[in-house]
DRENKOLMI-463737 format. One record per residue: residue number from 0; residue in one letter; x, y, z of N, C-alpha, C in turn. Coordinates in Angstrom, 1 decimal. Each point is the difference from the previous one (the first is absolute). Layout:
+-----+----+--------+--------+--------+--------+--------+--------+--------+--------+--------+
!   i ! aa !     nx !     ny !     nz !    cax !    cay !    caz !     cx !     cy !     cz !
+-----+----+--------+--------+--------+--------+--------+--------+--------+--------+--------+
! NUM !  A !      X !      Y !      Z !      X !      Y !      Z !      X !      Y !      Z !
...
+-----+----+--------+--------+--------+--------+--------+--------+--------+--------+--------+
END
This chain:
+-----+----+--------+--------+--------+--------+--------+--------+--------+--------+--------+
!   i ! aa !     nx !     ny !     nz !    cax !    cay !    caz !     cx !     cy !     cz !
+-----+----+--------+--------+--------+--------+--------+--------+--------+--------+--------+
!   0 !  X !   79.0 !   84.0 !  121.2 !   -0.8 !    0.3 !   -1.1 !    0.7 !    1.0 !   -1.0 !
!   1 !  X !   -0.1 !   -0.3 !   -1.4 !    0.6 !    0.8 !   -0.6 !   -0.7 !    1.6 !   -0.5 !
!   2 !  X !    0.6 !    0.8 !   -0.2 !   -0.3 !    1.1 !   -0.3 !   -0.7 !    0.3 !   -1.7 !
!   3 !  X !   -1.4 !    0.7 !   -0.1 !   -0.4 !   -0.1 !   -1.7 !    0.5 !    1.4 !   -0.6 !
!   4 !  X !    0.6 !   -0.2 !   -1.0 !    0.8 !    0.9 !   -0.6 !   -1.0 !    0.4 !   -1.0 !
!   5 !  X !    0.2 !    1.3 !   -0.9 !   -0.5 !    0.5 !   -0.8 !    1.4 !    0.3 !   -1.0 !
!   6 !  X !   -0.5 !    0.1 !   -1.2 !    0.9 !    0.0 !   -1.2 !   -0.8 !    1.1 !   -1.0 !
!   7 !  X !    0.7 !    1.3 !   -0.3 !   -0.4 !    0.4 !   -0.8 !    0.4 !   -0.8 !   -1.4 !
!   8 !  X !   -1.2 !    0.5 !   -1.1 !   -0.5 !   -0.3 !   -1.6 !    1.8 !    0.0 !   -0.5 !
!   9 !  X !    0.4 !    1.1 !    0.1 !    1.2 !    0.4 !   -0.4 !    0.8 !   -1.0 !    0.5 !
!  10 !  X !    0.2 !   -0.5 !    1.1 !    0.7 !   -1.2 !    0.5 !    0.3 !   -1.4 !   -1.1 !
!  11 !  X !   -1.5 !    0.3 !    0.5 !   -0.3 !   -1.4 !   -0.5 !    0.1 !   -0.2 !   -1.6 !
!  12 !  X !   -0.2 !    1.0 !   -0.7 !    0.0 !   -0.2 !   -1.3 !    1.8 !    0.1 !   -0.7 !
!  13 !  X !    0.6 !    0.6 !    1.7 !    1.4 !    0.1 !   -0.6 !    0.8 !   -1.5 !    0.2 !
!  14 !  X !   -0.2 !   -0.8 !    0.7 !    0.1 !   -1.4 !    0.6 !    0.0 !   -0.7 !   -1.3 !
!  15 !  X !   -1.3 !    0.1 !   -0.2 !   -1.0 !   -1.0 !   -1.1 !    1.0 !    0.4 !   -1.8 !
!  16 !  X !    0.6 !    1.4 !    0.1 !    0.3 !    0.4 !   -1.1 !    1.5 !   -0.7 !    0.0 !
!  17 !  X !    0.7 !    0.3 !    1.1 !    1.4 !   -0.5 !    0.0 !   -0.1 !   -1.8 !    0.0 !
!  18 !  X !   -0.5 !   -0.5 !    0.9 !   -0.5 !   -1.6 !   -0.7 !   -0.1 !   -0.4 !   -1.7 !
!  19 !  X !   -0.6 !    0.9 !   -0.2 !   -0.8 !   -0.2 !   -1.6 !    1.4 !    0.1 !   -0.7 !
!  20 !  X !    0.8 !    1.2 !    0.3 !    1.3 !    0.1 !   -1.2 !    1.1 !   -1.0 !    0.4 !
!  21 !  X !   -0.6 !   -0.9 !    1.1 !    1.5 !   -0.6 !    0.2 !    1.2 !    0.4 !    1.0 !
!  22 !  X !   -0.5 !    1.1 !    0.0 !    1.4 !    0.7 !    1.1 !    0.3 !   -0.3 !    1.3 !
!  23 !  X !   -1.1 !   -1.0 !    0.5 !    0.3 !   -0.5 !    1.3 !   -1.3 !   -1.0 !    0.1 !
!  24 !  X !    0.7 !   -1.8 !    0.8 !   -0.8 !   -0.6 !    0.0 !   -1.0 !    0.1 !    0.7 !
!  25 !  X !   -1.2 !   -0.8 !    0.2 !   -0.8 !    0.0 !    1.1 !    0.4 !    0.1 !    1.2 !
!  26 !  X !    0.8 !   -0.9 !    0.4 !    0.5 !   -0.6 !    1.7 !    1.1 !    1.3 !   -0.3 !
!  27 !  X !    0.5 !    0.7 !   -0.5 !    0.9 !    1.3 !    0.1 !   -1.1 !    1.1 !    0.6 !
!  28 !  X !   -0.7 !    0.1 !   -0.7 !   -1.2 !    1.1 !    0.3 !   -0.6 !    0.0 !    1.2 !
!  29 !  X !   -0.8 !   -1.5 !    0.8 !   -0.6 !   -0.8 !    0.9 !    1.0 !    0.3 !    1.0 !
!  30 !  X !    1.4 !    0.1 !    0.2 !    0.7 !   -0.1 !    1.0 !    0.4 !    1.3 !   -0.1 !
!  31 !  X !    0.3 !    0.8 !   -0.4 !    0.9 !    1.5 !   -0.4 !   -1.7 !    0.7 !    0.7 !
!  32 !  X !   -1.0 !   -0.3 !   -0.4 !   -1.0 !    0.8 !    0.8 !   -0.7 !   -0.6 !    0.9 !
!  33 !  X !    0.6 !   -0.5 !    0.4 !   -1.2 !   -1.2 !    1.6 !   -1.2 !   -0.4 !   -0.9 !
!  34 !  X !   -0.3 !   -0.7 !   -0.9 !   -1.1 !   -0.2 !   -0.6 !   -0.4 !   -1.2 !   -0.6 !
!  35 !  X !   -1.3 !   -0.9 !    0.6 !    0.2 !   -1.2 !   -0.8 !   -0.4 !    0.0 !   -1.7 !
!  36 !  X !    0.8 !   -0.8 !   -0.2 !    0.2 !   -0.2 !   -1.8 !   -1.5 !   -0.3 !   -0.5 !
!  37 !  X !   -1.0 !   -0.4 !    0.6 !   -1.6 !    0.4 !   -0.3 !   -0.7 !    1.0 !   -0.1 !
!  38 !  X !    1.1 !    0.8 !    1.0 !   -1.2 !    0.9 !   -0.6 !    0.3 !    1.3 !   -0.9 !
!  39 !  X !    1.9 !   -0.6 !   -0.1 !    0.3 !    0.6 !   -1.1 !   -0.4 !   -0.5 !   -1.3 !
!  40 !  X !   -0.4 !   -1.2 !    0.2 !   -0.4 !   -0.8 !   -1.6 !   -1.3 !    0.4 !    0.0 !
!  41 !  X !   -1.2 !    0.4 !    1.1 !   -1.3 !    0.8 !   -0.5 !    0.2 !    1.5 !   -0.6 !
!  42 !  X !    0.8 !    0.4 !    0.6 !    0.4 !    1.5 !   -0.6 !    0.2 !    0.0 !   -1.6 !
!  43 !  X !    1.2 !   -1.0 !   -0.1 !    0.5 !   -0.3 !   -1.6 !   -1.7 !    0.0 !   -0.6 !
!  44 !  X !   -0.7 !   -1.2 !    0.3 !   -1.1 !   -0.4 !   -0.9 !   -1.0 !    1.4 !    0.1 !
!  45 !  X !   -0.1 !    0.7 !    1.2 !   -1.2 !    1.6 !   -0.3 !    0.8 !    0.7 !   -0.8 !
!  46 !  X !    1.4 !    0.0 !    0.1 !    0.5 !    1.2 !   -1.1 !    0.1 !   -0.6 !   -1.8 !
!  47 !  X !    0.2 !   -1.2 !    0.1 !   -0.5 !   -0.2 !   -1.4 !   -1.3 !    0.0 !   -0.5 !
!  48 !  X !   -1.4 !    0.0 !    0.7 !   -1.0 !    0.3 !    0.4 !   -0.3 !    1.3 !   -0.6 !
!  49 !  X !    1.2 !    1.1 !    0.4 !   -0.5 !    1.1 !   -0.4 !   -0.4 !    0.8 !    1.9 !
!  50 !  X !   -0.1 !   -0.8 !    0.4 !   -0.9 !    0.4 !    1.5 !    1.2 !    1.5 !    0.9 !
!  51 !  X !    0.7 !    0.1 !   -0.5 !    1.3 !    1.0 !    0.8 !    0.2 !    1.4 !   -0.5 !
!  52 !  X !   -1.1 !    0.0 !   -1.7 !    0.1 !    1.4 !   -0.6 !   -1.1 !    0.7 !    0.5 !
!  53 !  X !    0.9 !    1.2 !    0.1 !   -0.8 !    1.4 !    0.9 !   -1.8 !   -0.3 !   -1.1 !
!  54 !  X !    0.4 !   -0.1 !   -1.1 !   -1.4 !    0.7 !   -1.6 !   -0.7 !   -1.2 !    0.9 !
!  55 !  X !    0.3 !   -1.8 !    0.4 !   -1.6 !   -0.7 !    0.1 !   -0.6 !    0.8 !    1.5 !
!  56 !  X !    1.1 !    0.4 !    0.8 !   -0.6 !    0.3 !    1.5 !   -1.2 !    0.9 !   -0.4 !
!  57 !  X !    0.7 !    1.0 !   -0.4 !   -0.6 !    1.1 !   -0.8 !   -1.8 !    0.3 !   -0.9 !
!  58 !  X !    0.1 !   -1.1 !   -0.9 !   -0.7 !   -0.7 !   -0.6 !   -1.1 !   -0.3 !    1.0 !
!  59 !  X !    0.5 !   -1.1 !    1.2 !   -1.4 !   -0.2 !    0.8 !   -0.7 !    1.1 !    0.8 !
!  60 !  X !    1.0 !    1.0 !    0.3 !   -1.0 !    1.1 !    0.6 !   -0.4 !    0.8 !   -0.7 !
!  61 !  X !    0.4 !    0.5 !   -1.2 !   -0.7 !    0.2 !   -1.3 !   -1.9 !   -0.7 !   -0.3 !
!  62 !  X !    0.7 !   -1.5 !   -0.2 !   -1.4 !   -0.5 !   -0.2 !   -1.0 !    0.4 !    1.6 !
!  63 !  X !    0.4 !   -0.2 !    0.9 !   -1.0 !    0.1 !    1.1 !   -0.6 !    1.6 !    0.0 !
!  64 !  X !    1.2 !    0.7 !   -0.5 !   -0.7 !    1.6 !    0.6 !   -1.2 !    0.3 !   -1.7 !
!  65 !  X !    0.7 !   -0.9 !   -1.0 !   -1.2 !    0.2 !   -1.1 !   -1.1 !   -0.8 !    0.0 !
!  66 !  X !   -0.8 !   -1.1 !    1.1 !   -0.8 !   -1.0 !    0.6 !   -0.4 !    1.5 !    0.5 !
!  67 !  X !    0.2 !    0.1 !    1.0 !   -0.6 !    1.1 !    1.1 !   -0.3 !    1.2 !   -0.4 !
!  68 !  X !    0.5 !    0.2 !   -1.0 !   -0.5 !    1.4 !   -0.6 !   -1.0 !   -0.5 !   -1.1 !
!  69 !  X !   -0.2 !   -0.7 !   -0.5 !   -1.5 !   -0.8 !   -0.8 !   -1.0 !   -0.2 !    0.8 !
!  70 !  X !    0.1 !   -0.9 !    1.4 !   -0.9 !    0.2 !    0.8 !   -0.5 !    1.2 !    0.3 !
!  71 !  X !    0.5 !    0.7 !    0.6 !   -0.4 !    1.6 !    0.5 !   -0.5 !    0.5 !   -1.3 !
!  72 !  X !    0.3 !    0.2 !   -1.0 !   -0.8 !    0.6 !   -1.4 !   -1.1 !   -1.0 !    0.0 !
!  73 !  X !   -0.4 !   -0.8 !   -0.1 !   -1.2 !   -0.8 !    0.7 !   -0.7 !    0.3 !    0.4 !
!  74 !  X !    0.2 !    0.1 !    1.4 !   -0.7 !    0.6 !    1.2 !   -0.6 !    1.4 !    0.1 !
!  75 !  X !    1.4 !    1.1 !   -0.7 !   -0.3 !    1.7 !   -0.4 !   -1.0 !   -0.5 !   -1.0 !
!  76 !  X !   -0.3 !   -0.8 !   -0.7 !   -1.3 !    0.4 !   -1.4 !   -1.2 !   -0.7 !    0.5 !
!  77 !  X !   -0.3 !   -1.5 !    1.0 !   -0.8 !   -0.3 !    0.7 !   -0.4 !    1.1 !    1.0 !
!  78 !  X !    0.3 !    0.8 !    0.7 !   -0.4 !    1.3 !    1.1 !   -0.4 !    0.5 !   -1.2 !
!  79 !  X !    0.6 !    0.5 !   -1.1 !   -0.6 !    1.2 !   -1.0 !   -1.3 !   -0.5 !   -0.2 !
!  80 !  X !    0.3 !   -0.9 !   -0.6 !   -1.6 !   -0.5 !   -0.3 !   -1.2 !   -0.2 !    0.9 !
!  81 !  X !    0.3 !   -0.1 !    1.2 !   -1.0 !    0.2 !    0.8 !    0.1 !    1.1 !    0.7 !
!  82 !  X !    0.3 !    1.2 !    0.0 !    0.2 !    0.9 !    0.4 !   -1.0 !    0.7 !   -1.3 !
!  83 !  X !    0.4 !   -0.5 !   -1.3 !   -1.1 !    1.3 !   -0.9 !   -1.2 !   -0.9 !    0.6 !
!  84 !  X !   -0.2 !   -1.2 !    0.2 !   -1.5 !   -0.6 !   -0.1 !   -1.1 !    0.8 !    1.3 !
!  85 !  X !    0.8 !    0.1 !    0.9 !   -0.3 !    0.7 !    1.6 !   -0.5 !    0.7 !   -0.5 !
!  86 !  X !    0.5 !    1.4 !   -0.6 !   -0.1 !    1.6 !   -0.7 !   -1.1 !   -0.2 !   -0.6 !
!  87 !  X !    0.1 !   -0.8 !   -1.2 !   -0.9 !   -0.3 !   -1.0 !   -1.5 !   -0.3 !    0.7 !
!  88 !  X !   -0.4 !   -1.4 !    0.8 !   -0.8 !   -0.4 !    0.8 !   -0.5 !    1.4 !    1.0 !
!  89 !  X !    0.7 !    1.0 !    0.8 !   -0.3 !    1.0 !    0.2 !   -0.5 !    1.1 !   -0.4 !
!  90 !  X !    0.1 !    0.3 !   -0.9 !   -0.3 !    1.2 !   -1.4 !   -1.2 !   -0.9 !   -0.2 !
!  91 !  X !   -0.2 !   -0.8 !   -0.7 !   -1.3 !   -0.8 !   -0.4 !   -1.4 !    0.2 !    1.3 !
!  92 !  X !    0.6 !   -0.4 !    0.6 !   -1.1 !    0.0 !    1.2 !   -0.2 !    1.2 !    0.5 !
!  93 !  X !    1.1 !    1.1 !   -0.1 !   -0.3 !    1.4 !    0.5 !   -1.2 !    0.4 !   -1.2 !
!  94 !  X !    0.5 !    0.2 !   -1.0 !   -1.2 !    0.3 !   -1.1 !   -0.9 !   -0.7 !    0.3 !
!  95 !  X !   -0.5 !   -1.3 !    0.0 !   -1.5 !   -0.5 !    0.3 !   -0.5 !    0.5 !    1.1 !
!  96 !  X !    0.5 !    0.3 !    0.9 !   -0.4 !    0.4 !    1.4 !   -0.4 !    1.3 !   -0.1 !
!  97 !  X !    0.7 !    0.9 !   -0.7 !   -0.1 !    1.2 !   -0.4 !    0.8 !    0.6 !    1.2 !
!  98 !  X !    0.8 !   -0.4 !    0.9 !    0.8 !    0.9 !    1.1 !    1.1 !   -0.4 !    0.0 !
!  99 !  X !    0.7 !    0.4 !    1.1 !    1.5 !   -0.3 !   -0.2 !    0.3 !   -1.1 !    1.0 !
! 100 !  X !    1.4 !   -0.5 !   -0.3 !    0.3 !   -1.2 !    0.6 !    1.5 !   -0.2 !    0.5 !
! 101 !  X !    0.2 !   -0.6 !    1.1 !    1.9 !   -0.1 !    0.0 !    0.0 !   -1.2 !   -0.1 !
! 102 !  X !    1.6 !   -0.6 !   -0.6 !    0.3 !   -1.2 !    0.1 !    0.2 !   -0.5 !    1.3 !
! 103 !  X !    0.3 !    0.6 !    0.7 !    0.1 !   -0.7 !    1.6 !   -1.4 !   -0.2 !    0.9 !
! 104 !  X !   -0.5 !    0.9 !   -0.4 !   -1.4 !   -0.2 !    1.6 !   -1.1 !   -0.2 !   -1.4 !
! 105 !  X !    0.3 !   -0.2 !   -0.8 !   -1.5 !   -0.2 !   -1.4 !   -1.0 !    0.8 !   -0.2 !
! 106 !  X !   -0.6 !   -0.5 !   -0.7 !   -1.6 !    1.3 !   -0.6 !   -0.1 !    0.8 !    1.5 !
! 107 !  X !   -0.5 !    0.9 !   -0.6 !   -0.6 !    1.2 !    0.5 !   -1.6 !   -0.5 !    0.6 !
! 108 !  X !   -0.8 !    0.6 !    0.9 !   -1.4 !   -0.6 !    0.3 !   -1.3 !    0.5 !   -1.2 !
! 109 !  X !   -0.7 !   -1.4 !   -0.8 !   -0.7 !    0.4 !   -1.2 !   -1.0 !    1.3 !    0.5 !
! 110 !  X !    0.0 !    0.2 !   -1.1 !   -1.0 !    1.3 !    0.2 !   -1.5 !   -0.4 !    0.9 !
! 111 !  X !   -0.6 !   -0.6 !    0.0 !   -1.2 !   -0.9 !    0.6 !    0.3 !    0.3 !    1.3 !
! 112 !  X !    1.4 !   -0.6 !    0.2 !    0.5 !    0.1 !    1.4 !   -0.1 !    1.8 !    0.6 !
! 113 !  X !    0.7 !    0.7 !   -0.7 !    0.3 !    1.4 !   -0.1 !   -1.0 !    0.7 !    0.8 !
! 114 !  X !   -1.4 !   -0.4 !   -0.8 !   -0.9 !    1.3 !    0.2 !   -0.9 !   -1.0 !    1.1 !
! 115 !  X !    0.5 !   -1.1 !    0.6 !   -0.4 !   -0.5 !    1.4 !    0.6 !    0.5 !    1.1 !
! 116 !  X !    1.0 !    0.9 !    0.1 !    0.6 !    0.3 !    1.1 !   -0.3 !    1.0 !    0.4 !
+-----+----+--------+--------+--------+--------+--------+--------+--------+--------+--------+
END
């Protein structure tokens, strides 16, 4: 079974570059690097693609970390918003009640209640 090789960008785009000017044929390249001539001819086609420059790699993690950072500014202003409404809903009801109240364990016991204990 044969062994799966990895090729660095740099490799590859140096292959695909010397192909392109001529300086050595396919089956020179294919044989001089143990490599079949397919998949130096996919390489040629990603690098005229554009697919081998550092700026598109770049570019996609760019876009992804600017996706994920929209989501989360999303999310930080949905919690805000319900986070004043909790407060807000709290305060309201402390004043009608006339006592005090926490957000966690709720109203305080009404007054009715109070002077039954």
């Amino acid at each position: 079974m044969g062994r799966y090789r990895n090729y660095s960008t740099e490799f590859k785009r140096q292959l695909a570059e010397e192909w392109l000017s001529g300086k050595s044929t396919l089956s020179e390249l294919a044989r001089r690097h143990s490599i079949e001539r397919g998949l130096i001819r996919l390489w040629v086609r990603k690098h005229e693609a554009g697919e081998f420059t550092d700026e598109l790699a770049q570019s996609h993690v760019i876009e992804e970390y600017e996706r994920k950072i929209a989501e989360l500014e999303r999310k930080v202003g949905q919690l805000t918003m319900e986070l004043e409404l909790a407060k807000r809903g709290v305060r309201s009801q402390a004043s009608a009640t006339g006592g005090t109240s926490c957000v966690v364990s709720g109203p305080g016991p009404l007054a009715s209640q109070r002077g039954a204990k």
